[in-house]
C-alpha positions in Angstrom: -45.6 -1.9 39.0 -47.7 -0.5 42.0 -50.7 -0.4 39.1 -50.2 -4.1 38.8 -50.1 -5.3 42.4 -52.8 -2.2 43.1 -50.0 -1.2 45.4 -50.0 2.2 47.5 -46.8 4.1 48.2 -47.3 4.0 51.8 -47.3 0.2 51.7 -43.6 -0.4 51.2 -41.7 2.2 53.9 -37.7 2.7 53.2 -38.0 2.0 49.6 -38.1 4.3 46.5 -40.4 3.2 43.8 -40.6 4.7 40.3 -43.7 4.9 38.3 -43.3 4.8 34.4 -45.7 5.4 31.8 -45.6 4.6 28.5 -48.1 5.9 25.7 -48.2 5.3 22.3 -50.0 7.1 19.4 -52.0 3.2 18.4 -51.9 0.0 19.4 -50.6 -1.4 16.2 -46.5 -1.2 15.4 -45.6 -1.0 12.0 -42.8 -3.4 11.5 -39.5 -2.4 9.7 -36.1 -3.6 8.8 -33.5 -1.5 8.1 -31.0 -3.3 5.3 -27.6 -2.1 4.0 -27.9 0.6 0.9 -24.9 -1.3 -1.0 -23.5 -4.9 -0.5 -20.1 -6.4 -1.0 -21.9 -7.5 -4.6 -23.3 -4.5 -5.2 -20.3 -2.2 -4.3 -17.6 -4.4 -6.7 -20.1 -4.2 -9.5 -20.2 -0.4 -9.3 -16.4 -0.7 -9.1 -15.9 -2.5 -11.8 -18.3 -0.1 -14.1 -16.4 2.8 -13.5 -13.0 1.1 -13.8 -14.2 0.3 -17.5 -15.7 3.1 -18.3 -12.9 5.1 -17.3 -10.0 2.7 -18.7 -12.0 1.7 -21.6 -11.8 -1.7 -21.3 -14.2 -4.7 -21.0 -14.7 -8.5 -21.1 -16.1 -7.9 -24.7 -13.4 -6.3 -25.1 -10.8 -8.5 -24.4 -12.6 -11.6 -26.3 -12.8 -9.1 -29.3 -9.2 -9.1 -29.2 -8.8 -12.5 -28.6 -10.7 -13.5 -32.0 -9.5 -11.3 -34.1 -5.7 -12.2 -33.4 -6.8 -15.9 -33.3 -9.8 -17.1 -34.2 -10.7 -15.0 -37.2 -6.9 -15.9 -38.2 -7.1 -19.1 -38.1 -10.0 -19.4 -40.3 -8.7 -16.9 -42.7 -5.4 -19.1 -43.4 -7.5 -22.3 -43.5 -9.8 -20.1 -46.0 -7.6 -18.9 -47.7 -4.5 -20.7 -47.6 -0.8 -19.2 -46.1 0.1 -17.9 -49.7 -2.5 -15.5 -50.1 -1.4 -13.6 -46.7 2.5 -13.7 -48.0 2.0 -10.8 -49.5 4.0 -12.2 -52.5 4.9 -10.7 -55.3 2.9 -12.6 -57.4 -0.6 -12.4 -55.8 -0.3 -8.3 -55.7 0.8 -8.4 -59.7 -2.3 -10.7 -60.1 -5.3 -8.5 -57.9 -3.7 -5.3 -60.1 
């Protein structure tokens, strides 16, 4: 302050001034941002990894079952027809 007014210390009796100085190494500031290691996203993701590699368990998973106890037959009994999957006594004297 008493740099910038080219003020003296005498010149202002009963009052305490302060003089600061600030240096720095340059004149130029590198800018930086500090962000957050892990998000909300990023966190549930990392959750849900380990909770299926641990119980074994996936989405594939679960639409593996789902076709194979739907799906797959389905299209086998419309393939095949309902008598062939009987198990009949028939059919096994015939495949022998």
């Amino acid at each position: 302050m008493l740099m910038a007014f080219d003020a003296h210390p005498g010149e202002f009796p009963g009052i305490q001034i302060t003089r600061l100085y600030f240096n720095f190494k340059g004149r130029q500031f590198m800018r930086s941002e500090r962000h957050e290691l892990y998000g909300m996203t990023d966190f549930l993701a990392a959750i849900g990894g380990l909770l299926g590699l641990f119980i074994g368990i996936s989405l594939v998973s679960l639409i593996e079952v789902f076709y194979f106890s739907t799906l797959r037959l389905w299209v086998n009994l419309k393939r095949y027809g309902r008598h062939y999957w009987s198990g009949s006594e028939e059919l096994l004297a015939n495949n022998t």
